[in-house]
Chimera marker file (.cmm) of the C-alpha trace (Angstrom):
<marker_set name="trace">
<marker id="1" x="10.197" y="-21.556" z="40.779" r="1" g="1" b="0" radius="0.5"/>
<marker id="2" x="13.131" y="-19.674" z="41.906" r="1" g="1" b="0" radius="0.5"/>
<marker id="3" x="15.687" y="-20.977" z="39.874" r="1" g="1" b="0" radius="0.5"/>
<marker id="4" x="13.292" y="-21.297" z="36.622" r="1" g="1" b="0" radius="0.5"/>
<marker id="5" x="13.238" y="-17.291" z="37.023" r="1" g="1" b="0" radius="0.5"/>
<marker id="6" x="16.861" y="-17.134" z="38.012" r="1" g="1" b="0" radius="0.5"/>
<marker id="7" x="17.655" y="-19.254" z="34.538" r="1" g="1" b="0" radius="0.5"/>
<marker id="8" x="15.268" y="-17.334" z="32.288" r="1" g="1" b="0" radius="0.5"/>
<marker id="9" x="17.019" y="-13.938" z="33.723" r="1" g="1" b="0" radius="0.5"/>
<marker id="10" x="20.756" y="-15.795" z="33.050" r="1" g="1" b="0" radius="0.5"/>
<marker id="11" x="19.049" y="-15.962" z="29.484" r="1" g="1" b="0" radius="0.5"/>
<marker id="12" x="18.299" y="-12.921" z="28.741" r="1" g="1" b="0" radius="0.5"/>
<marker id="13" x="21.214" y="-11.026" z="29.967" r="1" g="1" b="0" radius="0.5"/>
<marker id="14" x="23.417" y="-13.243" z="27.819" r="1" g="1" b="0" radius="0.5"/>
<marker id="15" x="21.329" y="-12.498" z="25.140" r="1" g="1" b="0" radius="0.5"/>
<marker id="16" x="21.369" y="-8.483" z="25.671" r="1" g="1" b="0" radius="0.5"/>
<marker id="17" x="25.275" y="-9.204" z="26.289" r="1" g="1" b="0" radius="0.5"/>
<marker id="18" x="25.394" y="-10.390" z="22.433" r="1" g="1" b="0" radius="0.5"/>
<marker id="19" x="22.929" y="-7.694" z="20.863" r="1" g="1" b="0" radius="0.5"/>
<marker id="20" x="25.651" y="-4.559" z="22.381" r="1" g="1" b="0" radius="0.5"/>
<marker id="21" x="28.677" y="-6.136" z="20.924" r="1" g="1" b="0" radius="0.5"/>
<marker id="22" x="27.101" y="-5.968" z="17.442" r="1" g="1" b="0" radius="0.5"/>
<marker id="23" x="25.162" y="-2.573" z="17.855" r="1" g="1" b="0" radius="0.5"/>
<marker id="24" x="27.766" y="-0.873" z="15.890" r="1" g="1" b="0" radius="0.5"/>
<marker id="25" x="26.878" y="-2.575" z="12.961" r="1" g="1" b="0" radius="0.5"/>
<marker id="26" x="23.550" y="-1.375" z="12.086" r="1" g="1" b="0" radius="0.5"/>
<marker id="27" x="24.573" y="2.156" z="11.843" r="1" g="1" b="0" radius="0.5"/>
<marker id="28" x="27.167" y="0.939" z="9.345" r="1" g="1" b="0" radius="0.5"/>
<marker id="29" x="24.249" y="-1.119" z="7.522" r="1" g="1" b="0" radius="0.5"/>
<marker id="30" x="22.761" y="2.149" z="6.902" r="1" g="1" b="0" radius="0.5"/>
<marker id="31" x="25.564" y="3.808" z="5.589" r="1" g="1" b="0" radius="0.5"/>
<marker id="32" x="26.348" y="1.541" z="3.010" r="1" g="1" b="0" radius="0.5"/>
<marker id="33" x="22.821" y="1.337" z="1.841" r="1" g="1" b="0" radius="0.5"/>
<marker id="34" x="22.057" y="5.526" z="1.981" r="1" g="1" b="0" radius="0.5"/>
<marker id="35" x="25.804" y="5.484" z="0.042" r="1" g="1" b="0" radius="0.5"/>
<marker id="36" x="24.353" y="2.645" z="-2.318" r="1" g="1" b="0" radius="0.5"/>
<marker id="37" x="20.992" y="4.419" z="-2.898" r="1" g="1" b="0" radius="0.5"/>
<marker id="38" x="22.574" y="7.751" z="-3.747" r="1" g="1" b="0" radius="0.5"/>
<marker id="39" x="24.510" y="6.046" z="-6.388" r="1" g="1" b="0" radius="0.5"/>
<marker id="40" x="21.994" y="4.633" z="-7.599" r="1" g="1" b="0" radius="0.5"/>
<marker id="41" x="19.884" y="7.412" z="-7.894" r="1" g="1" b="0" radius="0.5"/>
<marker id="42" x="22.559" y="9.600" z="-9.348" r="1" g="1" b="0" radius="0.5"/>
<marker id="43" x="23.253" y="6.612" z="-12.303" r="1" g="1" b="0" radius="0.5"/>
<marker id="44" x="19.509" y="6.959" z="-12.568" r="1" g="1" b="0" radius="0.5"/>
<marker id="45" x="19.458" y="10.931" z="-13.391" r="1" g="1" b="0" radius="0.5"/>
<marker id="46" x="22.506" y="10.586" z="-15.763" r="1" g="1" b="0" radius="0.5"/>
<marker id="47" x="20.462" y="7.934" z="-17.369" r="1" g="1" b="0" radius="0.5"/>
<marker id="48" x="17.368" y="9.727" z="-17.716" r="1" g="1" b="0" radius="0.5"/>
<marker id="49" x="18.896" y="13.390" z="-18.609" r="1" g="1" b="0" radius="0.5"/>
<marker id="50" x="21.079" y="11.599" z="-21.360" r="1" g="1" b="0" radius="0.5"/>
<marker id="51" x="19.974" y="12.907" z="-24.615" r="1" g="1" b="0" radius="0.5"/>
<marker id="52" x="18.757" y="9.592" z="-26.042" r="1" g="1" b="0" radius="0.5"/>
<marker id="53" x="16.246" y="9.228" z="-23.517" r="1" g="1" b="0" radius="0.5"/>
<marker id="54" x="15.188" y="12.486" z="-22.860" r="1" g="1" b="0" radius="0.5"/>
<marker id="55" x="14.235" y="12.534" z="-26.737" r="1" g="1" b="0" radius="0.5"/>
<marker id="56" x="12.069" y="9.209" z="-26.268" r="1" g="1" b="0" radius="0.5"/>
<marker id="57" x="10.488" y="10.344" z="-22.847" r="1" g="1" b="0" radius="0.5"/>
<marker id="58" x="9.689" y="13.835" z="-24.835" r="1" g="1" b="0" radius="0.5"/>
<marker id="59" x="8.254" y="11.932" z="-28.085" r="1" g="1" b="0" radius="0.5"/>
<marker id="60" x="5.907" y="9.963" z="-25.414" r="1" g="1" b="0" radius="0.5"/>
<marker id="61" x="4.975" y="12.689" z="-23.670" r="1" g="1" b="0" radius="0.5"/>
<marker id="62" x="3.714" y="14.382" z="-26.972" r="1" g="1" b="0" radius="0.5"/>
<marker id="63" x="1.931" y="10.825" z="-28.214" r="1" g="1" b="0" radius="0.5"/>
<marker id="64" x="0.178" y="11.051" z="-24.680" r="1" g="1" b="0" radius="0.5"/>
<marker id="65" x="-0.746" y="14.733" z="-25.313" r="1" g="1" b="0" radius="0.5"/>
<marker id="66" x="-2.063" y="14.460" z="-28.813" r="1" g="1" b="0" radius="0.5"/>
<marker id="67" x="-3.807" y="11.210" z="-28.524" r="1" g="1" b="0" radius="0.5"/>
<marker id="68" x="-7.654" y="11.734" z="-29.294" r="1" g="1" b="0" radius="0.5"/>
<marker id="69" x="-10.213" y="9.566" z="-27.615" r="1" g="1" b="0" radius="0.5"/>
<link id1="1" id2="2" r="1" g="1" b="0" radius="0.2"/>
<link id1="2" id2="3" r="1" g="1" b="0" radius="0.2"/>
<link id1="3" id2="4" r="1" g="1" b="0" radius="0.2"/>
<link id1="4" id2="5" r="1" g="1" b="0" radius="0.2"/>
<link id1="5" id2="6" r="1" g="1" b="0" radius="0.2"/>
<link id1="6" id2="7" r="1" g="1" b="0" radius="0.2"/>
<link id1="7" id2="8" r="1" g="1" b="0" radius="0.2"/>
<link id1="8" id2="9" r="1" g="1" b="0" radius="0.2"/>
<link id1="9" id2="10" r="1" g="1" b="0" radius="0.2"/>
<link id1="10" id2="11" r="1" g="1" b="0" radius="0.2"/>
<link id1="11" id2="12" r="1" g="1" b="0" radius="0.2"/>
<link id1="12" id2="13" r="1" g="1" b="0" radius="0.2"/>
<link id1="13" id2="14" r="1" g="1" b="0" radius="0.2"/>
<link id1="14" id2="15" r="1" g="1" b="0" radius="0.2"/>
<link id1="15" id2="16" r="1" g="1" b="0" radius="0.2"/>
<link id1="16" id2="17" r="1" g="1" b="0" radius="0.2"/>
<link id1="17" id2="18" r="1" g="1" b="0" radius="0.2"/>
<link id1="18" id2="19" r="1" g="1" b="0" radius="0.2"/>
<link id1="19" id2="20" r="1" g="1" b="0" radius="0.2"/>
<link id1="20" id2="21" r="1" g="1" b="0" radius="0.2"/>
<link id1="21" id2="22" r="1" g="1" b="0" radius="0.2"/>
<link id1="22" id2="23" r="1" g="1" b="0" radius="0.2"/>
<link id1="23" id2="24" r="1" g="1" b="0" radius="0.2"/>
<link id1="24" id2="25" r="1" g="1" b="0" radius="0.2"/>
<link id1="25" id2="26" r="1" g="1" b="0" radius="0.2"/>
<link id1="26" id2="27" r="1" g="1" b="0" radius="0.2"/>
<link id1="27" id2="28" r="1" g="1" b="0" radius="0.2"/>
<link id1="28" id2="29" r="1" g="1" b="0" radius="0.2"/>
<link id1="29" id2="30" r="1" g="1" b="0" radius="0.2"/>
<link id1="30" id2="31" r="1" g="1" b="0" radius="0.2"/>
<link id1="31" id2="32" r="1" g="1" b="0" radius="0.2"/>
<link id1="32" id2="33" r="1" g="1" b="0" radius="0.2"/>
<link id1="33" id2="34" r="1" g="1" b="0" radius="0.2"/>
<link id1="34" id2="35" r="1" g="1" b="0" radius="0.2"/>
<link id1="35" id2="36" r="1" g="1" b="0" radius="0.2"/>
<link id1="36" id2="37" r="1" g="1" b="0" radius="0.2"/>
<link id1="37" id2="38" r="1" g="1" b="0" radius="0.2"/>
<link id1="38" id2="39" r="1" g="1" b="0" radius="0.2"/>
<link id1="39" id2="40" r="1" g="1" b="0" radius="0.2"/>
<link id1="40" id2="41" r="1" g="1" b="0" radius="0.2"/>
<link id1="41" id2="42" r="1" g="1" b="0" radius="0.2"/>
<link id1="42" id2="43" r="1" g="1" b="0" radius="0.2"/>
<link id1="43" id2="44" r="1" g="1" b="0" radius="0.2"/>
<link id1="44" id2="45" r="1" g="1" b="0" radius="0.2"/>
<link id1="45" id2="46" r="1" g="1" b="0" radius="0.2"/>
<link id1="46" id2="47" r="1" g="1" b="0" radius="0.2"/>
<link id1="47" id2="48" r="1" g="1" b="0" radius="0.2"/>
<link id1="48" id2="49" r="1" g="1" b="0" radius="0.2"/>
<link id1="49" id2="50" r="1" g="1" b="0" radius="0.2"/>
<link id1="50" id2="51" r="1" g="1" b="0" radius="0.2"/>
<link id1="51" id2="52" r="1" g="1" b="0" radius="0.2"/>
<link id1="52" id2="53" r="1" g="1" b="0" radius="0.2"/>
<link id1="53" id2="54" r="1" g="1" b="0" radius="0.2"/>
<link id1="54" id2="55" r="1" g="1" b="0" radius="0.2"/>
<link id1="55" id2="56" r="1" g="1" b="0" radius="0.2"/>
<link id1="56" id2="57" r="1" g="1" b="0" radius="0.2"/>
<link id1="57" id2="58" r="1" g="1" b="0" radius="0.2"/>
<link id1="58" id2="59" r="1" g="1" b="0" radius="0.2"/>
<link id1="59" id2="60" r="1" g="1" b="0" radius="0.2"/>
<link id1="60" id2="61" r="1" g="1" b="0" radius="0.2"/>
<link id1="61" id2="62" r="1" g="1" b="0" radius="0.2"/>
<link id1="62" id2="63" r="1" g="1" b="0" radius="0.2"/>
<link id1="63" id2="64" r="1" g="1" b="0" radius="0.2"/>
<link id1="64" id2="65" r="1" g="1" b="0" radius="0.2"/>
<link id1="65" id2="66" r="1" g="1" b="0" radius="0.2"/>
<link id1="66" id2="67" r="1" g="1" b="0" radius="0.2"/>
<link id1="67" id2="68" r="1" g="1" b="0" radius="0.2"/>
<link id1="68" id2="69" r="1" g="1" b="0" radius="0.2"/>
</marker_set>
């Protein structure tokens, strides 16, 4: 039983040995994708405060508002 429990430990220290070398990474990860989603979101306001749209969000806005039931 000894060296069952000895070869499970082995195990999971080389396994914890793997996870540090790539801990870096994740923070990374999450830069890219906060950098990518406040892109996005910025393309999305220039989009939707473009004249063109703002005129059709406006005319549905009024439809909405003086539909009668």
């Amino acid at each position: 039983m000894y060296k069952a429990v000895r070869a499970r430990a082995r195990a999971l220290m080389r396994r914890t040995r793997g996870m540090r070398k790539e801990a870096g990474m994740v923070t990374s990860e999450y830069a890219v994708g906060i950098v990518a989603a406040a892109a996005f979101a910025v393309l999305l306001y220039k989009v939707v405060t473009s004249g063109q749209v703002s005129a059709e969000l406006q005319s549905i806005v009024k439809e909405a508002l003086n539909a009668r039931m």
